[in-house]
C-alpha positions in Angstrom: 0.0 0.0 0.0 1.0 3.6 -1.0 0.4 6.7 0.8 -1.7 9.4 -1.0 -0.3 13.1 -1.3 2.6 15.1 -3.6 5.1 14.3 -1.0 5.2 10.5 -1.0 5.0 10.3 -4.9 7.9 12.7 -5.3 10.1 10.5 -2.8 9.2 7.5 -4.5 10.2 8.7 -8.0 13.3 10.8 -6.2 14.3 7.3 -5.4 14.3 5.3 -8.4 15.5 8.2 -10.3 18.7 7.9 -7.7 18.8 4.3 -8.4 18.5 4.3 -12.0 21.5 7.1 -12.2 23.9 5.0 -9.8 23.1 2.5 -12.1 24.1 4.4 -15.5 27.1 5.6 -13.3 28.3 1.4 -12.8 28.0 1.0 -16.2 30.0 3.0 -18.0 30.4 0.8 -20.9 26.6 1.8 -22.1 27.4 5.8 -20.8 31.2 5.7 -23.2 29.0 3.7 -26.1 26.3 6.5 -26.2 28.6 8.7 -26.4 31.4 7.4 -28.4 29.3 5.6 -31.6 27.5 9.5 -32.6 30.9 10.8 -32.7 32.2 8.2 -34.9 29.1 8.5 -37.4 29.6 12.6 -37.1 33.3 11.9 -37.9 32.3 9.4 -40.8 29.9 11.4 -42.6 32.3 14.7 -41.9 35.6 13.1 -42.8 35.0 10.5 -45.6 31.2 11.2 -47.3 31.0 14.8 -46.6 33.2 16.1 -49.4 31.3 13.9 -52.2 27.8 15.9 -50.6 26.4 19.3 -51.3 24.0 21.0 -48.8 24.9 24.2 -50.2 27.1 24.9 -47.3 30.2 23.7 -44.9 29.0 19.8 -44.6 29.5 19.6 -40.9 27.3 22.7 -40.2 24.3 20.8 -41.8 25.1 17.3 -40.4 25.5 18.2 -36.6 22.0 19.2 -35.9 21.2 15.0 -36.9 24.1 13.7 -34.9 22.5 15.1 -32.3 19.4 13.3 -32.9 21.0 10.2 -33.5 22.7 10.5 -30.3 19.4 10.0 -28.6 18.2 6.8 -30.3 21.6 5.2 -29.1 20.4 6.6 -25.4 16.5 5.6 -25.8 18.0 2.1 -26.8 19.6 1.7 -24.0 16.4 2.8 -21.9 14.6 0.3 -23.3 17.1 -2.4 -22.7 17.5 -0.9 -18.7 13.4 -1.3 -18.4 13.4 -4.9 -19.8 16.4 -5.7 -17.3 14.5 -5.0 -15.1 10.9 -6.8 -15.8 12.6 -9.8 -16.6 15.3 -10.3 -14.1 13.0 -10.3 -11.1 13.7 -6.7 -10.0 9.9 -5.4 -10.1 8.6 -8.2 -8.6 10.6 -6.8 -5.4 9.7 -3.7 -6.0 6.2 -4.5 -6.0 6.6 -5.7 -2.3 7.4 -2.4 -0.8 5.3 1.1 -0.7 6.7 2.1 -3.9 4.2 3.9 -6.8 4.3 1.7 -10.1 5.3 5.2 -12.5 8.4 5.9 -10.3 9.6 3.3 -12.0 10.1 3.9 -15.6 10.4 7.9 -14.3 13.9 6.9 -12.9 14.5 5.3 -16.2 13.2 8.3 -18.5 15.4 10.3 -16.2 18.4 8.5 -16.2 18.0 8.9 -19.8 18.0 12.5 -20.4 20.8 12.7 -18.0 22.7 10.6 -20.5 21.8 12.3 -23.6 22.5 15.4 -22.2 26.1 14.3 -21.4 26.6 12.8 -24.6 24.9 15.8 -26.6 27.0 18.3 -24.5 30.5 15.9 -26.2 29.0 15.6 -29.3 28.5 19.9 -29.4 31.9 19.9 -27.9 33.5 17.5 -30.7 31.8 19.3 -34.0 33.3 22.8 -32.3 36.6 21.7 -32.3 36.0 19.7 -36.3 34.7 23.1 -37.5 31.3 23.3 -37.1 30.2 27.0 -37.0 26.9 27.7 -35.4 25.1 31.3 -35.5 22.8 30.9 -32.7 22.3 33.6 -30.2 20.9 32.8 -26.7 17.3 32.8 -27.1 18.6 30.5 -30.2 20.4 27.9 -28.0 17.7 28.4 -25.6 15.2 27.1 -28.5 17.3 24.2 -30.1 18.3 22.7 -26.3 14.3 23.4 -25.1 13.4 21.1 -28.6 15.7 18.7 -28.1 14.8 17.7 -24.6 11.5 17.5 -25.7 12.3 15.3 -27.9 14.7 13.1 -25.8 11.5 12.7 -22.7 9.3 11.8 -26.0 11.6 9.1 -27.0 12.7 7.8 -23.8 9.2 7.4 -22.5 8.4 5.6 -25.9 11.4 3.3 -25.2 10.4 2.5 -21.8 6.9 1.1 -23.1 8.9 -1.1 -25.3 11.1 -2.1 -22.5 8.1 -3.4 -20.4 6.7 -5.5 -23.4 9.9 -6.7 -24.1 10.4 -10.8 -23.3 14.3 -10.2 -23.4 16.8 -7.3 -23.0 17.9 -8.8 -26.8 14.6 -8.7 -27.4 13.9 -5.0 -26.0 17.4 -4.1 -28.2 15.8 -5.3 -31.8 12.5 -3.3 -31.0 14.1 0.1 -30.6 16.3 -0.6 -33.6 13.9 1.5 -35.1 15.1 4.5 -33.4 18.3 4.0 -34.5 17.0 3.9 -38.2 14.4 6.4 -38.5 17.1 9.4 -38.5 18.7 8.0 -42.0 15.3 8.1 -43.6 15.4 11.8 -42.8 17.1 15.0 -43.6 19.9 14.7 -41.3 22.6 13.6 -43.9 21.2 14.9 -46.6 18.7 16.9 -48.2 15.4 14.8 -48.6 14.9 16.3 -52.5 18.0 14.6 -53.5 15.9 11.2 -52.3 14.0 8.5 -54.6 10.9 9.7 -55.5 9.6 6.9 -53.5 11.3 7.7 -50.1 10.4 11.4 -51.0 7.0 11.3 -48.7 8.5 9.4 -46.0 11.3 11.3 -45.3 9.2 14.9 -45.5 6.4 13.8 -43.1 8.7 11.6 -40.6 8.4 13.2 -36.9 12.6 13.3 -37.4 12.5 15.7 -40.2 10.6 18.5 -38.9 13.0 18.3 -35.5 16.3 18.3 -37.1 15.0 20.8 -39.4 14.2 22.7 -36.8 16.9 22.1 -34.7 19.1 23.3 -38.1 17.2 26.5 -37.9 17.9 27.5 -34.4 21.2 27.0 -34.5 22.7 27.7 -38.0 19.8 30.5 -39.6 18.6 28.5 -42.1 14.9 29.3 -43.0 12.4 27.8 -40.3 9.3 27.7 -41.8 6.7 26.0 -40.5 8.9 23.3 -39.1 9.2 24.8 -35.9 5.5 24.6 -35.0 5.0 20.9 -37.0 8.5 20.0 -34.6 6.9 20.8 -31.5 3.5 19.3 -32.2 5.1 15.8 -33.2 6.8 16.0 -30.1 4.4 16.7 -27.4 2.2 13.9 -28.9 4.7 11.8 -29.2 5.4 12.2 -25.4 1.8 12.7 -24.4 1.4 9.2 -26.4 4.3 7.2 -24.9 3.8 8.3 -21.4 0.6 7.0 -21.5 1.3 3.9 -23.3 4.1 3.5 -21.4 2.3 3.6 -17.8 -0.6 1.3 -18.9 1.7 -1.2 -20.4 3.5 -1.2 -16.9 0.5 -1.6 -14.2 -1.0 -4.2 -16.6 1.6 -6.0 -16.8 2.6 -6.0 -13.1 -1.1 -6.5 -12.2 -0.9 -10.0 -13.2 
């Protein structure tokens, strides 16, 4: 049994999101890999396929603002993994014994995500500064592009969790958000989506990804926004309103049982 009231339900979610952190903290293998593969695929695409493409300008200024997206599919993947860890290896069903609220949970998770994305988004801004990458952005600029992505990042990580509590395996919770890991390629983040097949055309324009990077693009290097701004923010707060929902019911039916 819980206890009603604010104060309890913060503790409770204080708690995991403590745990969930000291976790991300032991295993610094996943925290250097989220990290580590989006700077490889910025150096990549900088260093080796950047000078054969033409964005009209310096390669590295267009191709940061989807690195950075990127970057969080390697983090929600790993979310997802971290939830099913825990469903299948017994975990919850201790947790289940003791005054703890079921969302507290997967919000220790979600959180424990954006605190990885942000260090590995904070690298990856760090690593394209020193290859060159020339950004325009004034404070309210910044401001923008960070308020978008983290958006974005609680949107995806809540997403992951879901499939993290419906996954039978952590392998299993690994090939379901392989998706998120995908998705960015069929985008504009490499290149520009009118150089596509006229057949990938339509998928790539009206993808949630597009709009964000675009978006992201905008705030920080003055190309023209558009309407992706407002079509950015809209994918992204249903995206998150969606998930967490999903998420939450996915997790108290299946700890009901």
């Amino acid at each position: 049994m819980t206890h009603g009231g604010f104060g309890p339900a913060a503790s409770d979610a204080l708690t995991m999101i403590e745990r969930s952190i000291r976790l991300t903290r032991r295993n610094v293998d996943t925290l250097i890999v989220s990290i580590v593969l989006p700077l490889l695929m910025m150096s990549l695409f900088v260093y080796v396929f950047g000078g054969a493409i033409d964005t009209g300008t310096a390669y590295i200024n267009y191709v940061v603002p989807g690195i950075l997206l990127l970057s969080t599919g390697y983090g929600a993947a790993n979310t997802a993994m971290a939830v099913a860890d825990d469903m299948t290896s017994g975990m919850i069903d201790r947790l289940r014994s003791l005054p703890i609220r079921s969302f507290a949970v997967l919000t220790g998770h979600v959180t424990a995500s954006v605190a990885r994305n942000a260090v590995s988004t904070t690298v990856v801004v760090l690593a394209s500064l020193a290859m060159g990458f020339r950004p325009n952005a004034g404070l309210t600029d910044w401001l923008a592009a960070i308020g978008l992505l983290l958006l974005y990042v609680l949107a995806l990580s809540w997403l992951a969790a879901g499939l993290g509590v419906i996954a039978k395996s952590v392998e299993s919770a690994s090939a379901m958000s392989f998706f998120m890991l995908f998705l960015p390629y069929l985008s504009s983040a490499f290149v520009q989506t009118q150089t596509m097949p006229t057949f990938l055309r339509p998928i790539s324009e009206n993808q949630p990804i597009t709009p964000v990077i675009e978006a992201v693009r905008s705030f920080l290097t003055g190309t023209p926004l558009g309407g992706s701004g407002w079509v950015a923010l809209a994918w992204c707060c249903g995206l998150l309103l969606g998930s967490f929902a999903l998420a939450t019911a996915l997790y108290r039916r299946r700890t009901s049982r």
